[in-house]
Structure formats: structure tokens, C-alpha cells
C-alpha positions as CSV (number, residue, x, y, z in Angstrom):
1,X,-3.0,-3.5,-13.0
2,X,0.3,-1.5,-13.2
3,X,3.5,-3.2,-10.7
4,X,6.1,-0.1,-9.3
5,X,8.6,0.6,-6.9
6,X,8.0,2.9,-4.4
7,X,11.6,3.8,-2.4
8,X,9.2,5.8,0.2
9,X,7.4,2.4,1.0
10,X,10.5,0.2,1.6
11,X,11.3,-0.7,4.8
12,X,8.4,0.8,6.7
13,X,6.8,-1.2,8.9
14,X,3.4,-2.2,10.0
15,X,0.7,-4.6,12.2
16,X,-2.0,-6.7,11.0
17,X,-2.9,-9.3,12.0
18,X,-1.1,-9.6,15.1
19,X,2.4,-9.7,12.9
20,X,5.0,-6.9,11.9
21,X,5.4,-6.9,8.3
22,X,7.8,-4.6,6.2
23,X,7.0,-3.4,2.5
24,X,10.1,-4.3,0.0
25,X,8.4,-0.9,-1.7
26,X,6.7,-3.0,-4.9
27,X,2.8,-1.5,-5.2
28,X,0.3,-3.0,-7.7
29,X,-2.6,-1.0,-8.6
30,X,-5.9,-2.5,-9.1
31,X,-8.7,-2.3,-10.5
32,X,-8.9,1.2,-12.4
33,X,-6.9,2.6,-9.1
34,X,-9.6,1.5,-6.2
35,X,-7.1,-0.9,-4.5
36,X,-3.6,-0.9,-4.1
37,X,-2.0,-4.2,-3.3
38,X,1.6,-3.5,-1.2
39,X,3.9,-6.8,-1.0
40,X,5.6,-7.3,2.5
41,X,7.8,-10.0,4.5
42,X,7.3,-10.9,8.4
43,X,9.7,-8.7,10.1
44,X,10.7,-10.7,12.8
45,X,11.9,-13.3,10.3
46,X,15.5,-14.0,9.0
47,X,14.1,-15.4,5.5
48,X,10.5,-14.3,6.4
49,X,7.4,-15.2,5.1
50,X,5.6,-13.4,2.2
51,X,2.7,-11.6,1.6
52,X,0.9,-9.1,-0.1
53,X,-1.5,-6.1,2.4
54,X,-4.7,-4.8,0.4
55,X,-5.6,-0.7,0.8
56,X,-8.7,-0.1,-0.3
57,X,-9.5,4.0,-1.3
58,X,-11.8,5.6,0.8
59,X,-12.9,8.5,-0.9
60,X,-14.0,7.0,-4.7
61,X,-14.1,7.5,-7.6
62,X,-11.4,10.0,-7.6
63,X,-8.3,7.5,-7.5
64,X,-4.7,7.5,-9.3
65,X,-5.0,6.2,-12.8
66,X,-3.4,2.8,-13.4
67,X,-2.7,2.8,-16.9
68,X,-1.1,6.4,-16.2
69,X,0.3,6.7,-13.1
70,X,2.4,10.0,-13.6
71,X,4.4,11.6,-10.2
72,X,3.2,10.6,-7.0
73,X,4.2,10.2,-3.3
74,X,2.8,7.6,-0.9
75,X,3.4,7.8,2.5
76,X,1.9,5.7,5.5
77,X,0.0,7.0,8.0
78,X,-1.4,5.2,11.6
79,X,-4.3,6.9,13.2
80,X,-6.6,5.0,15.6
81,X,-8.8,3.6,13.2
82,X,-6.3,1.7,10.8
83,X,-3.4,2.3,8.4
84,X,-3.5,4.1,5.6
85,X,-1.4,4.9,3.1
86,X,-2.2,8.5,1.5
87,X,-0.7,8.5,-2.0
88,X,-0.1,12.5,-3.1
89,X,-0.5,13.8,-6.9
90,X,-0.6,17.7,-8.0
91,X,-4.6,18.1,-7.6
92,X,-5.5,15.3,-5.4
93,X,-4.8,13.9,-2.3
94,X,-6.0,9.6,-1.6
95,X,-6.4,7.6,1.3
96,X,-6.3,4.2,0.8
97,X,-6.8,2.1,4.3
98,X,-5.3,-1.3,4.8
99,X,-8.1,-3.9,5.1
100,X,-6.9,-7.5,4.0
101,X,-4.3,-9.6,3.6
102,X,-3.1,-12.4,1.2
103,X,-0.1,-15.3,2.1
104,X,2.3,-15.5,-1.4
């Protein structure tokens, strides 16, 4: 598990669950890069309420490597069959697609 800040991330929005949640831009990378945990707040909130929005990778085993996670660029992507976000490196390109959703 490696915890980062990812200025790309914050402030971007997105729906699950029938709520609009916004990422503060802090990513936790899970188990040996697989899943990629993204902490949000409700948007329409003032104080809002907290959670954190699982991605899951879609095309394993290549994945970014935890316990070295070098230079990378995430962005977030909508297409009609979920939200993604698709996290760049120098040789490889991952999709990781939103799936699940924890209350902190």
C-alpha cells in the first residue's frame, strides 16, 4: 500500500451511486497495484461526507508498482460503461474502472 497526492485528481468530479463526489487528489495503491483506492467528499455538501471510490485495473497483471511508483499521470475518463481513471507511465498505459465504494 503506498498513500500519494495526485494534483491532476483534485477537484474532479464524479457520480456513483446517485451522488457527486470530488477527489481531494490522495490515491492509495493496493494490493501489488491491482486497485487503486481514491478518497472523495459529497460535492453538494458544505462539510461533506467522506469516502473512499475503489478502481479496480482492467487489463492485469501489468499494473504500476506500489512499492515503486516512479512518474506517472492519472487522468479520469467517462465513457458509457463506467469511470475510469487511466494512470500513464513511459511503457504502459492502465485503466483502472471505478467499481465500489466505502463511507470513512
Amino acid at each position: 500500500m503506498t498513500e500519494t497526492h495526485v494534483q491532476e485528481l483534485e477537484g474532479e468530479r464524479v457520480r456513483y451511486n446517485g451522488d457527486a463526489w470530488e477527489f481531494t487528489g490522495t490515491i492509495d495503491v493496493k494490493r501489488n497495484g491491482e486497485v487503486i483506492h481514491v478518497e472523495a467528499r459529497k460535492a453538494e455538501r458544505v462539510r461533506g461526507d467522506k469516502a473512499t471510490l475503489r478502481f479496480t485495473l482492467q487489463n492485469p497483471p501489468a499494473s504500476i508498482n506500489p512499492g515503486n511508483l516512479g512518474d506517472f499521470g492519472v487522468e479520469l475518463q467517462r465513457r458509457e460503461d463506467g469511470q475510469y481513471l487511466v494512470v500513464s507511465r513511459t511503457h504502459a498505459t492502465n485503466r483502472y474502472r471505478l467499481d465500489n465504494m466505502n463511507y470513512t
